[in-house]
Structures are given as structure tokens and as C-alpha cells.
C-alpha positions as CSV (number, residue, x, y, z in Angstrom):
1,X,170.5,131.8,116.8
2,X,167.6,133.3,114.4
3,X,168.9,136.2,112.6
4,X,166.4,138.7,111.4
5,X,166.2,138.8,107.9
6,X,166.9,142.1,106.5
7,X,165.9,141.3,102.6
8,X,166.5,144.4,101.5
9,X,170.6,145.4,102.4
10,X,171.3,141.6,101.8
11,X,169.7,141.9,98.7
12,X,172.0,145.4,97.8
13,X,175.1,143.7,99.2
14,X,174.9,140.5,97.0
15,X,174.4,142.8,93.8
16,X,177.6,143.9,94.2
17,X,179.8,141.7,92.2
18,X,183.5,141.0,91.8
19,X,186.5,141.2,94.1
20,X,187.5,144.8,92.9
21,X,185.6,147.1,95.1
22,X,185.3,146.9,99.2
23,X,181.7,146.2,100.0
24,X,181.5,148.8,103.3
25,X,178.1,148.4,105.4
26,X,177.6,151.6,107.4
27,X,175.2,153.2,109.9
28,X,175.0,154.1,113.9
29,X,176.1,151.7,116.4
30,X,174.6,148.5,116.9
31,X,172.0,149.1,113.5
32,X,172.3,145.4,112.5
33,X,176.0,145.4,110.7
34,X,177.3,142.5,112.5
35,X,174.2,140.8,111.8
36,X,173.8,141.8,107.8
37,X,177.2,140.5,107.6
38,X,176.9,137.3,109.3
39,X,173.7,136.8,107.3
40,X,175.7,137.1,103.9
41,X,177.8,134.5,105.3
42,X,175.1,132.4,105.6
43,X,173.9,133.3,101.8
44,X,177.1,132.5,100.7
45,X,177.4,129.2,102.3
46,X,174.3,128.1,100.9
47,X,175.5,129.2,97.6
48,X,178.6,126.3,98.2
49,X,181.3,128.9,99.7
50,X,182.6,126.7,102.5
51,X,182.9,128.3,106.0
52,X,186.6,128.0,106.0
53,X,186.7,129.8,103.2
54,X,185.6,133.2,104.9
55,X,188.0,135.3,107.3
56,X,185.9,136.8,109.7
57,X,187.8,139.7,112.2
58,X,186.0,141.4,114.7
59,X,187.8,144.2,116.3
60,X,184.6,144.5,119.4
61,X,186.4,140.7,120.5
62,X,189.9,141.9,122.5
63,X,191.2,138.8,120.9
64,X,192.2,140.2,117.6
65,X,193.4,143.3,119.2
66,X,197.2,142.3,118.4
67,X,195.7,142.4,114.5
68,X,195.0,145.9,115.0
69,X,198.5,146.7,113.8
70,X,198.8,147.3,110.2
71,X,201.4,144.9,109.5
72,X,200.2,142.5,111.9
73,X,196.9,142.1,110.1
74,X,198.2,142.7,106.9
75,X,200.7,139.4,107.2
76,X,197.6,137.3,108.9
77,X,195.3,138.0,106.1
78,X,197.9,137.2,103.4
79,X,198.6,133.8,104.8
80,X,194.4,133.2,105.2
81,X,194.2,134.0,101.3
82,X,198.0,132.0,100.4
83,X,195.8,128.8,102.2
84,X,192.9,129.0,100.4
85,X,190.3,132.1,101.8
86,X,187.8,133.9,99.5
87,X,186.3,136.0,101.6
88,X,187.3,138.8,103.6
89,X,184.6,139.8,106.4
90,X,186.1,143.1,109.3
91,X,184.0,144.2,111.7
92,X,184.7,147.4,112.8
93,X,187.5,148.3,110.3
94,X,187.8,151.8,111.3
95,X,189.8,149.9,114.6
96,X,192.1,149.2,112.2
97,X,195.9,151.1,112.2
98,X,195.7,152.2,108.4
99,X,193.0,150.3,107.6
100,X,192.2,151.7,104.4
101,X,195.6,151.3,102.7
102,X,195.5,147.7,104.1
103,X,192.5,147.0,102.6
104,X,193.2,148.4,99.7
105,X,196.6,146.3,99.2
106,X,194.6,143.2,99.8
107,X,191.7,144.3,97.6
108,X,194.1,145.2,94.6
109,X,195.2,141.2,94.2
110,X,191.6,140.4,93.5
111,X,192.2,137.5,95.0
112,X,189.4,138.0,98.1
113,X,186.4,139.2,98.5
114,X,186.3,142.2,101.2
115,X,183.2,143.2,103.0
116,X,183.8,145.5,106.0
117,X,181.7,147.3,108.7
118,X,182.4,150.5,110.0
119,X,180.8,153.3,112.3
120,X,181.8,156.6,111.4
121,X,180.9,158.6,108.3
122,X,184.1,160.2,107.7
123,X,186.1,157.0,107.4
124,X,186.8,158.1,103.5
125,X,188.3,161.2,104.2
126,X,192.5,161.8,103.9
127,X,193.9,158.9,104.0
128,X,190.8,156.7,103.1
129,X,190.1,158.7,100.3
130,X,193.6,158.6,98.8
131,X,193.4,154.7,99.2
132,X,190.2,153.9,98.6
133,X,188.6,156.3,95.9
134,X,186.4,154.8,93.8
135,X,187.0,151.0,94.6
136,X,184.4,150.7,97.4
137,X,180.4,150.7,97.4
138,X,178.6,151.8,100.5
139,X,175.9,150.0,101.5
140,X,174.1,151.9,105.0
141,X,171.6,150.3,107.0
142,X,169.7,152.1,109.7
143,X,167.6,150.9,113.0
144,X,164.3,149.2,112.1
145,X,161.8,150.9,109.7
146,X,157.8,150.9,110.9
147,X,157.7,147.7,107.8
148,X,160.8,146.0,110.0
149,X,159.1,146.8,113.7
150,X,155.9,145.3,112.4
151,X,157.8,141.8,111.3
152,X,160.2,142.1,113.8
153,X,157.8,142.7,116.9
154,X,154.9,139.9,114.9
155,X,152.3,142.4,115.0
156,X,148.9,141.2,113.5
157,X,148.2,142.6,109.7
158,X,145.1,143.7,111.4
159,X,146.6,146.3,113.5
160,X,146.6,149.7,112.0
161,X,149.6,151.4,110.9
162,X,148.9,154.3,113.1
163,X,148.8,152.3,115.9
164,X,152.0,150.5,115.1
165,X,153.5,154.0,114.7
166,X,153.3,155.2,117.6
167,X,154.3,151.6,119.4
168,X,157.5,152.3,117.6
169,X,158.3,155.9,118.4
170,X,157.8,154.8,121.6
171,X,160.5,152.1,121.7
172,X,162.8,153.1,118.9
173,X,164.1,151.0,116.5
174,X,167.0,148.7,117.9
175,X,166.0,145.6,118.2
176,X,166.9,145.2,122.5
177,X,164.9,148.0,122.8
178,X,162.1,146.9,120.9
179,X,162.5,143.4,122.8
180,X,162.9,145.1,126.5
181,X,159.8,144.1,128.7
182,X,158.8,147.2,130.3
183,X,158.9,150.8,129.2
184,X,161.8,151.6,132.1
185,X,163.6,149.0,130.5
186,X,163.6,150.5,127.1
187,X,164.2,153.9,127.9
188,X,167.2,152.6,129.6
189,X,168.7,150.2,126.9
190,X,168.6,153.8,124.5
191,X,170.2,155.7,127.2
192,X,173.3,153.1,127.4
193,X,173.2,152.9,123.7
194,X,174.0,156.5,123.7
195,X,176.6,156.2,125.9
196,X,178.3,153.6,123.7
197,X,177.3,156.0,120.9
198,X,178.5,158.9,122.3
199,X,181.7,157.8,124.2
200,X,183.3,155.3,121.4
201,X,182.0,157.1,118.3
202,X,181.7,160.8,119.7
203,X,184.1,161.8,123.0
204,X,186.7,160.1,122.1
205,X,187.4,160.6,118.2
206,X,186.6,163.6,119.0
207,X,188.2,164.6,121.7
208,X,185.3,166.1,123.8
209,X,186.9,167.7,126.8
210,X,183.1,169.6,128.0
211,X,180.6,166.7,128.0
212,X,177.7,168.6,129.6
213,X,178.2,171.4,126.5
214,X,178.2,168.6,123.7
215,X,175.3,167.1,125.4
216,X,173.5,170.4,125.6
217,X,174.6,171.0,121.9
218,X,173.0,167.3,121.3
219,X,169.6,168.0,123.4
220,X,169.1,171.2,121.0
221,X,170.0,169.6,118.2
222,X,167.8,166.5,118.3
223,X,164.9,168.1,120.1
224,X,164.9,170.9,117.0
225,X,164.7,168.3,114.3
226,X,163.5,169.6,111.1
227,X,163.8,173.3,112.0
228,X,166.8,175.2,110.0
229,X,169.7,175.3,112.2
230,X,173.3,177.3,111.9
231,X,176.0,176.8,114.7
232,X,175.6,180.3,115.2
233,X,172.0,180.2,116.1
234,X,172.7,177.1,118.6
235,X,175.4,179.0,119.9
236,X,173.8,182.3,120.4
237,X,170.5,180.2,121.7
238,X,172.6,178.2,124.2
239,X,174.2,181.3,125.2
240,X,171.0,183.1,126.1
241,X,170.5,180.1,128.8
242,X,173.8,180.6,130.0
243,X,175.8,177.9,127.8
244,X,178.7,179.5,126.7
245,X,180.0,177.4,123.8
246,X,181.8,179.1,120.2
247,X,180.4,178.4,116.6
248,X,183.6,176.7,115.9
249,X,183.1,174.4,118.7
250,X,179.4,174.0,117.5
251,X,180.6,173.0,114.0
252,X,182.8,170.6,115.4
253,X,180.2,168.7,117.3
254,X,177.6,168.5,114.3
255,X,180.1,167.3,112.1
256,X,180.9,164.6,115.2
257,X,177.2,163.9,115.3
258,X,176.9,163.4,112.0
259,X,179.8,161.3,111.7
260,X,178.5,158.8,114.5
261,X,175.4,158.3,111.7
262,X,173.3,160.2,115.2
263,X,171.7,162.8,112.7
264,X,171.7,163.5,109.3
265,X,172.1,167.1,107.2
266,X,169.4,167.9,105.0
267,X,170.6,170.7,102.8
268,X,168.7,173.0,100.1
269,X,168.2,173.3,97.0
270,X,166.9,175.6,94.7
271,X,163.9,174.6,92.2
272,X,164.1,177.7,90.5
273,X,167.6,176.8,88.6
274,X,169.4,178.5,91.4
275,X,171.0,174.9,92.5
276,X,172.2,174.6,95.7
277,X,172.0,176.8,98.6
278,X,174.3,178.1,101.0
279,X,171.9,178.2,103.6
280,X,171.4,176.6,106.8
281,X,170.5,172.8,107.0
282,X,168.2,170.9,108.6
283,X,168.9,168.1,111.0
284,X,167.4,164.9,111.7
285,X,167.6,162.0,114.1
286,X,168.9,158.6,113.3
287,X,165.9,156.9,116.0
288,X,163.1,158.3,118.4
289,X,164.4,155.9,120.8
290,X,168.0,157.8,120.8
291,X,166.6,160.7,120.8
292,X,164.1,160.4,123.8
293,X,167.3,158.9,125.8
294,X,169.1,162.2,125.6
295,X,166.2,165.1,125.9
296,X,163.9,162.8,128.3
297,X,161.2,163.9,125.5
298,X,158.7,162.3,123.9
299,X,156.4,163.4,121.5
300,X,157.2,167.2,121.9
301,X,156.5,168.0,118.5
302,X,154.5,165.4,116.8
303,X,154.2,167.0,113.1
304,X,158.3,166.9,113.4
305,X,158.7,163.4,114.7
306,X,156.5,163.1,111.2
307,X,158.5,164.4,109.2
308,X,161.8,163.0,110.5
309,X,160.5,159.9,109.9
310,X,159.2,160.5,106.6
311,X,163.1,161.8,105.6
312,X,164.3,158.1,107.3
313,X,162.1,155.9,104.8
314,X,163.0,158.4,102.1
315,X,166.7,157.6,102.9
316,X,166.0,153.9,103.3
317,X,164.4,153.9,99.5
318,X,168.1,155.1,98.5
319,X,166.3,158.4,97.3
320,X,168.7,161.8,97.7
321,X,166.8,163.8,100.0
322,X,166.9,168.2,99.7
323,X,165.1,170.4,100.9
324,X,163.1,172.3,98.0
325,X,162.5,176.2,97.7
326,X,160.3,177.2,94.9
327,X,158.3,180.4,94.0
328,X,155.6,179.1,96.7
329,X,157.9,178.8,99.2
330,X,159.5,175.9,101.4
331,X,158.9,172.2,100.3
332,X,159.7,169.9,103.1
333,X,161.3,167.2,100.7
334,X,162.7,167.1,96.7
335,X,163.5,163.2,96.3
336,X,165.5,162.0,93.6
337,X,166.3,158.5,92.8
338,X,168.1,157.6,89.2
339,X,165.8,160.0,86.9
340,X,162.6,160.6,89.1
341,X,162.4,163.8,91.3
342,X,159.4,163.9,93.9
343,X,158.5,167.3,95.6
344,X,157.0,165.7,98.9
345,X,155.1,167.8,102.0
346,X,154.5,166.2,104.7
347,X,151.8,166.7,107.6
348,X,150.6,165.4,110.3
349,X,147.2,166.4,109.6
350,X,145.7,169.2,106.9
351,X,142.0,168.9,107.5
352,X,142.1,172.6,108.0
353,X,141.7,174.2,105.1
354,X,143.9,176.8,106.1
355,X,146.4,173.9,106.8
356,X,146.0,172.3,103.5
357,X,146.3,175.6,101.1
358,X,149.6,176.2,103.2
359,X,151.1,172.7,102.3
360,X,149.7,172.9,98.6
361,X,150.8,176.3,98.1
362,X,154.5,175.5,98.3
363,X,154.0,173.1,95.3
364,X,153.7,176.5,93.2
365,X,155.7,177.5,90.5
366,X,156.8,174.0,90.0
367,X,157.5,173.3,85.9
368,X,154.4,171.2,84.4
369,X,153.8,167.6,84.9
370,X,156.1,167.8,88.5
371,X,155.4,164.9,90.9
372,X,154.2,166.6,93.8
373,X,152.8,164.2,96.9
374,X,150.8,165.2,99.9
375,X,152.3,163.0,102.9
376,X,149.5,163.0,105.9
377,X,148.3,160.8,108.9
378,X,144.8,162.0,107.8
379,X,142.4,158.7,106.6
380,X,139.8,161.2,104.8
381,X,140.8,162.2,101.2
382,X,141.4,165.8,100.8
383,X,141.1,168.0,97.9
384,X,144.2,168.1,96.9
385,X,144.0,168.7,93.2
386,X,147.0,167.3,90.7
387,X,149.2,166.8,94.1
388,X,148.9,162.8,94.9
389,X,147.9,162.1,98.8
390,X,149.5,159.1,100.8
391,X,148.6,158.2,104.2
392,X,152.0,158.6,106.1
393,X,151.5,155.6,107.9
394,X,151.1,153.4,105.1
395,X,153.8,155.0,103.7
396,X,156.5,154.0,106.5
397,X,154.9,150.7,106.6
398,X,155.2,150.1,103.0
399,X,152.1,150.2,102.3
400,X,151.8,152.5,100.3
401,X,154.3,153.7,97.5
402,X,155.3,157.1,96.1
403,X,156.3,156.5,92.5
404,X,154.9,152.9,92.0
405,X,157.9,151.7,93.0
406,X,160.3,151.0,96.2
């Protein structure tokens, strides 16, 4: 089988060197993991490791489920290494029993190489963090970016990136969606995909005992993307349509959500020297496809499907992602990777003039010589001033850079 190359998390996971920290791929449910890891297998057998000499465990196949006792695996693996394995690969390791002080015990010989794959956020918290602090990297992948759809789906170079856009908001990013034949078919590979989302990852770590609540919580959630959002305000909301559900319960299913890699926080920060922010968040959705599966929505708010998407590539880029408030008010994006900060808008369109002195005018009060950048679907160039403008399409295609760089 043809494995779709995914150059850039290979390339992260074989920078990682020596046996002393767990290489952990992350991300939502059926991402790629599997596939990144069976691809470093491949990398590594062309680099001489012989196939024997990797373990591979998959806790999805019932026949290792006897190895999901900690001893149990624990013995199995020692014996793999004792006969000659170099190379640790676990699916699923959160399916584990104690997985991370196994793990750990086996990493701390140095005697293997461990890569694992897991689906839930908070696997290193209590007893994962007390094992594993410090001595793992996490490499997190994500459904296919506009750059991957385009190669994935062999879409002529001719084809504008606008038009490939809106091909992939339409499908989503998982690649049995992408490759369904009709449009029924797609819409319903993302609904069962939630269902495996939301019933392994969700309802049952969880706990969920009200589904149609959570999945109203979810709807709200998804289908508000980019707006600030408390778990007061859902609650009060969803109790004004008759949806009686607490805060506490509220808090509970973000932090589920969140766990399950289904949205993501974006939190704020100050640019006046206030740091951080106790304020509300905003949320955004792992994939368009997901999230059409659950509000039976598409394109309801096309400037926030934008900007949701823009926050994705940003992620994608490895840049830490805030939400900026300066003296001109709210930036939609501060970026930082290693010592470059971008203050980033992002719009749909700002032909408008009164459009495009809003988005400008939040770049005010920045200190001198700040890298401010005007994201917009717009083709025509716009007086923008010092602030740099990138066509968003470009941008999520990879066409077009921010800082000169990936």
C-alpha cells in the first residue's frame, strides 16, 4: 500500500535523536498517526534497521489486548529488547494499564527506541506527568492542510487556491473523506468519524451520562468558532433555548473536547506588558469536515471558517498562537516561533475601506518595527501601509510565507 508522505512530521520525528526521550505523535482520531509511524518504519529500514528489529503494538488489533496489562506488556517487551529489538513502536498507548510508568521503565535502560501514539491531550497529567516529565517530545499532526489536500487529491498547479479552498472545506481533511465519491458519502464518513471521536475519546473517558446536552454544548461550540466564549455564556445561552446544563458541567465538556484534539483554546494576551489574560478564550475546530458532521452547517460564517483556518496553518508552522490586545484593540492572532512574534489579522475580504481601517487599526499602539500582517482572500493589493498583505489562500497552500520562512 502507498503511504502518503507527510515530509514534514517525518522530518520532526527523525530530528529527534537518542533513546532517552519518548517520541509521542498526537492529534484527533484517525489524523494519520498510524500512518506517520509506519512511515518512520519504513525510513528506518532504509536506513539498515532490519524489520525484526522494531516492536510494533497496536492496541485498535483485539489481539494484543492480553498486553494491555501492565505487567503483561512490561515482561513481553523486555524479552523483544533481551532478543535483540531497537525499536519500540505503541499505537494507542493511552490503552495501556499504566502506560506511562511502563514506558518510562523501558525508556530509562536506553536500550530501545520508543515512539508512541496517543489520542487524548491530557495523557501527561498525574500519573504521566510524574513518570514522564521531561523525557518525552511531542510531535502533533492534524488532518490535511490546503498544501496536503492539493497533493493528496492531485489537483493541477493551475487550479487556484481559492478554488481548492473551498473543495476542502467542503470535504474536510481526512483522507476517506476526501476520497469518498459523492458529497452524501463524505458527509457521512465525518459523521461516523465523530461518533468514533466522540464515543471512544469523549463519552466514555468522560463519563457522559446526557449525550443530547454534550452534543448541544458541541453544536455551540463548533458552530461559534472564533467568538470569545465562557462556560457561563454557553450555559446561560443554552439555557435561554431550554438546555438546562451547569457551568461546571460546561467546563467539563470543553476540557473533554479539547482533550479529544476536537478544538483548540486560544487564549489572550496582553501587548501592552500586561501578559496574560484571564479572560475568556476562543475556540477552534480541529476540521470543517467534523464540524459540518455535527451542526449540519456549512459555510455559516465564512470570515470565521477563515480565520479558523488561518489559526490551523499557524499551529501546523509550530508557531504559539494568542490572541493579542493592544491600545487599538483586538488582534485576531500574536504568533511566536523561537524569537519572531507576528501580530496577524485576518479577513476574508477588506476592500471596504471601512473594513480595512477596522483590521489596520488594531495594529495601533504596537512598539516600532512590530511585524504586523494583513491575512485576506482579496487578489487586489490594498493600502495597507507598513502592515505586510498575504493572500490567505496562498497562505494555507504554502504559497505564500509570513516571515520568509516555514
Amino acid at each position: 500500500m502507498n503511504l502518503f508522505p507527510r515530509p514534514q512530521y517525518l522530518g520532526e520525528l527523525l530530528a529527534v535523536e537518542g533513546n532517552d526521550l519518548v517520541r509521542l505523535i498526537s492529534g484527533v482520531r484517525r489524523s494519520g498517526k498510524s500512518t506517520l509511524l509506519q512511515l518512520y518504519r519504513e525510513e528506518l529500514e532504509s536506513q539498515g534497521v532490519s524489520a525484526d528489529r522494531i516492536l510494533v503494538v497496536n492496541f485498535e488489533d483485539m489481539a494484543n489486548d492480553a498486553l494491555r496489562d501492565a505487567n503483561a506488556f512490561h515482561e513481553f517487551a523486555v524479552e523483544a529488547i533481551a532478543n535483540g529489538v531497537t525499536h519500540l513502536h505503541v499505537d494507542e498507548v493511552q490503552e495501556l494499564d499504566q502506560w506511562a510508568r511502563v514506558i518510562n521503565s523501558l525508556r530509562s535502560t536506553e536500550q530501545v527506541e520508543i515512539c508512541v501514539t496517543g489520542s487524548n491531550a491530557s495523557m501527561f497529567v498525574g500519573e504521566g506527568l510524574t513518570y514522564l516529565a521531561g523525557r518525552y517530545i511531542t510531535i502533533e499532526i492534524f488532518p490535511l492542510s490546503l498544501e496536503e489536500f492539493r497533493i493528496f487529491t492531485q489537483t493541477p498547479e493551475l487550479e487556484p487556491t481559492d478554488v481548492s479552498y473551498q473543495r476542502w472545506m467542503d470535504t474536510g481533511g481526512f483522507a476517506r473523506s476526501v476520497l469518498a465519491t459523492t458529497p452524501d458519502l463524505t458527509r457521512q464518513m465525518n459523521r461516523d468519524l465523530f461518533d468514533s471521536i466522540f464515543t471512544r475519546d469523549i463519552a466514555l473517558r468522560g463519563e457522559v451520562r446526557d449525550t443530547a446536552v454534550f452534543l448541544r454544548v458541541a453544536a455551540f461550540v463548533l458552530d461559534n468558532a472564533g467568538s470569545p466564549l465562557s462556560a457561563n455564556k454557553i450555559s446561560n445561552t443554552l439555557k435561554s433555548s431550554g438546555v438546562k446544563v451547569s457551568t461546571d458541567t460546561v467546563d467539563r465538556y470543553l476540557k473533554l473536547m479539547t482533550d479529544a484534539h476536537l478544538i483548540y483554546p486560544c487564549h489572550r494576551f496582553d501587548t501592552r506588558g500586561r501578559g496574560w489574560l484571564k479572560s475568556t478564550p476562543k475556540y477552534y475546530w480541529v476540521d470543517a469536515g467534523l464540524r459540518d458532521a455535527l451542526t449540519g452547517r456549512r459555510g455559516s460564517n465564512s470570515g470565521h471558517d477563515l480565520e479558523n483556518q488561518v489559526f490551523l496553518e499557524l499551529q501546523r508552522q509550530r508557531y504559539e498562537v494568542f490572541t493579542g490586545i493592544s491600545r487599538g484593540g483586538e488582534i485576531d492572532f500574536l504568533a511566536r516561533r523561537d524569537d519572531v512574534t507576528l501580530y496577524i489579522q485576518v479577513a476574508l475580504t477588506a476592500m471596504d475601506p471601512t473594513v480595512l481601517d477596522r483590521e489596520l487599526s488594531s495594529f495601533v499602539g504596537l512598539p516600532p518595527g512590530s511585524h504586523c500582517i494583513l491575512i485576506t482572500g482579496d487578489r487586489v493589493r490594498l493600502a495597507t501601509g507598513n502592515v505586510d498583505q498575504i493572500n490567505a489562500f496562498d497562505f494555507l497552500s504554502r504559497q505564500a510565507q509570513l516571515n520568509g520562512v516555514w
